[in-house]
Structure formats: structure tokens, C-alpha cells
Phi, psi and omega in degrees: 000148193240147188280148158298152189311188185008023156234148222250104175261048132274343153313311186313296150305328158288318163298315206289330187262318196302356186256000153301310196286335197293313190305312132350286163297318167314277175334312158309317178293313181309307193317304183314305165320320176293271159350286174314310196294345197274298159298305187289351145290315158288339159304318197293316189314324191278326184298329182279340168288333178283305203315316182261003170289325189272338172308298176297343140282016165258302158342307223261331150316329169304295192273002197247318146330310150308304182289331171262004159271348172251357148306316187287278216289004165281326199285340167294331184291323190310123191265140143313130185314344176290276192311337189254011180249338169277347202257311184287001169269333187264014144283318180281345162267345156301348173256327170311302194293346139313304181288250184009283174321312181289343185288311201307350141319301183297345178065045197261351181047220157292359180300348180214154207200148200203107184277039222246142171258164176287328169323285191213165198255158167238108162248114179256118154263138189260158221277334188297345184280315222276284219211159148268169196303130172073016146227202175214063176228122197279165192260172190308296195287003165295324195308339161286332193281323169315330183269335149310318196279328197277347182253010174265309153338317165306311188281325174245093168334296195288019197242109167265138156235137215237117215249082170278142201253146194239148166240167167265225229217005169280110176332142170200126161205138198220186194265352171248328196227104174283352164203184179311326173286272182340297184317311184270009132312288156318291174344281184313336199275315155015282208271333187296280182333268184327280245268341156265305166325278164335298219233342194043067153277138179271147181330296194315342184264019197227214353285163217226151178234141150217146216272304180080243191242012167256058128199111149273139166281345205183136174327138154277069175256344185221154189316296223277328170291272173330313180291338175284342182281339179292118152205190182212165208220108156265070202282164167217112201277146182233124179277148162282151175279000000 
């Protein structure tokens, strides 16, 4: 098409682009507009994310601050091994001199003997106090010294006790005890058996061993050897907490 003479299609066009570029420029502004909003969501993320980085290192300083004040009042609380190996020697001579004291009725002489270490306490009874020769039924007069140790057991909680039955090394079989083994067993579970009947001491706080005729106090060469090897061993151990 060809333009008529004395009229101009550059207005024409010129509207067409300012109203392209406006249009333009508008999309742009939106396009922007977006962007800022797109940045300023991730700022508020990063700030709320420092808020909680800082929290949490206060916390954790907090908490790391605790544990070490309640570490020091633990360590205050902390007996030296020394003071709890003295304190546990003057328990064990006070229950020797308890057990001791309750003997001197019975006329038991050497028949009964009392060790104490800071570990543990040892009371060895000998058989003439204990059992007759080749059983395990206890005799009357044992029944006191079980009921001194029993009230000792009582008084001190923190003490398991381990009740060994020991023979000497003269052969035995019967129908109950085919050896030696059997016998210092039976012995032992005895004396386990009064201390529950008797005493309702609880079980958990017991258990029993037998020895039979390996660890003597003394040779079997002789009557008088042998009878120190009859005995029954009553420790009393004392657990850590």
C-alpha cells in the first residue's frame, strides 16, 4: 500500500511503541516487585534461623554450665578411698566385738574366729560348733551364732553374704552325700536355708559355695588338722554402690 500524499504513519507508530515500552516497563516493575518479595522472604528465614543459632548456643552453654556445678557438688559429695577404707575398718571391729561379745555365753573358745579386712568380714566356725561328723543338719548350738551374724546382716544392708561349706580330705559316701562335694554344699545351703526361715533375710543377699577338701587351713596329717579343715566360712562382703 502506498501512503497518501501530505499525511505522516509516523505517529502512528510512535503510539504503538510508547504503548509497548509502558507495557513493558509495567512487567518489569511487576517482575521486580516479585523478586523484592522473593528476597525479603528469604531474609526474614535467614534472620529467623540466626535467632535460633543464638538461642541455641546459649542453651547449650547453659546446659554445659549446669553439668559442671553438678559435677563439683558430686565431687564434693566423694568420700576418699582412704576415709571409706577407715570408716569400713571401724565397722568391722565393731561387728567383731558384737559377734565376740554375743560368743562369750556359749563357752565356743577357738571354735569360732572373726577376720576383718576393708573388703570383707570372715567369721570360720568349726565343725564341733556347726554340724555333726558326715552331715548337714545344724546343731543347737550353732543356732546362736547364726542368729548374732543375722542380726548383723540386718543392721547392714550394704554387706552380700557368701556362706562356704569346707571338709577335710577323709573320703565319704552315703546315700545323701556321695562325696565330699555334696557335704560342703548341703552345709552351706543349711546355714543359707536359717538365715531365710529364721531371719526372712532376703535371698538376693546370699549365696553359698562348696569347697569340699581344696583350701585347708591346715594339713590332713592329723585328727586335730583335720577338724580345723571342717568348718563353714561366713563372709561378709561389702558392695560398692
Amino acid at each position: 500500500m502506498k501512503a497518501k500524499p501530505g499525511k505522516s504513519i509516523r505517529p502512528h507508530y510512535e503510539g504503538a511503541a510508547s504503548v509497548s515500552y509502558h507495557r513493558v516497563m509495567d512487567g518489569f516493575d511487576e517482575t521486580m516487585d516479585s523478586d523484592n518479595n522473593w528476597l525479603i522472604s528469604l531474609s526474614d528465614l535467614l534472620s529467623l534461623l540466626l535467632v535460633f543459632f543464638i538461642m541455641f548456643v546459649v542453651m547449650t552453654k547453659g546446659s554445659g554450665a549446669n553439668e559442671k556445678t553438678r559435677a563439683a557438688e558430686g565431687q564434693n559429695h566423694v568420700l576418699p578411698v582412704a576415709e571409706l577404707n577407715q570408716k569400713a575398718d571401724v565397722i568391722g571391729e565393731t561387728i567383731r566385738d558384737k559377734i565376740q561379745s554375743g560368743m562369750k555365753n556359749l563357752d565356743l573358745g577357738d571354735d569360732i574366729s572373726i577376720l576383718v579386712t576393708n573388703r570383707e568380714i570372715i567369721i570360720t566356725i568349726k565343725e564341733k560348733v556347726t554340724f555333726r561328723p558326715g552331715e548337714a543338719d545344724i546343731l543347737g548350738s550353732f543356732e546362736p551364732v547364726l542368729d548374732t551374724i543375722a542380726e548383723i546382716i540386718h543392721k547392714y544392708p550394704y554387706f552380700h553374704v557368701e556362706i562356704t561349706g569346707h571338709t577335710d580330705n577323709v573320703p565319704i559316701n552315703t546315700f545323701r552325700y556321695p562325696s565330699n562335694w555334696e557335704l560342703s554344699v548341703a552345709r552351706a545351703a543349711s546355714v543359707l536355708k536359717y538365715f531365710i526361715n529364721n531371719h526372712y533375710i532376703d535371698s538376693s543377699r546370699l549365696s553359698i559355695k562348696g569347697n569340699a577338701d581344696q583350701k585347708p587351713v591346715a594339713p590332713n596329717d592329723t585328727p586335730a588338722n583335720r577338724a580345723q579343715n571342717r568348718r563353714v566360712e561366713i563372709r561378709l562382703k561389702r558392695v560398692e554402690a
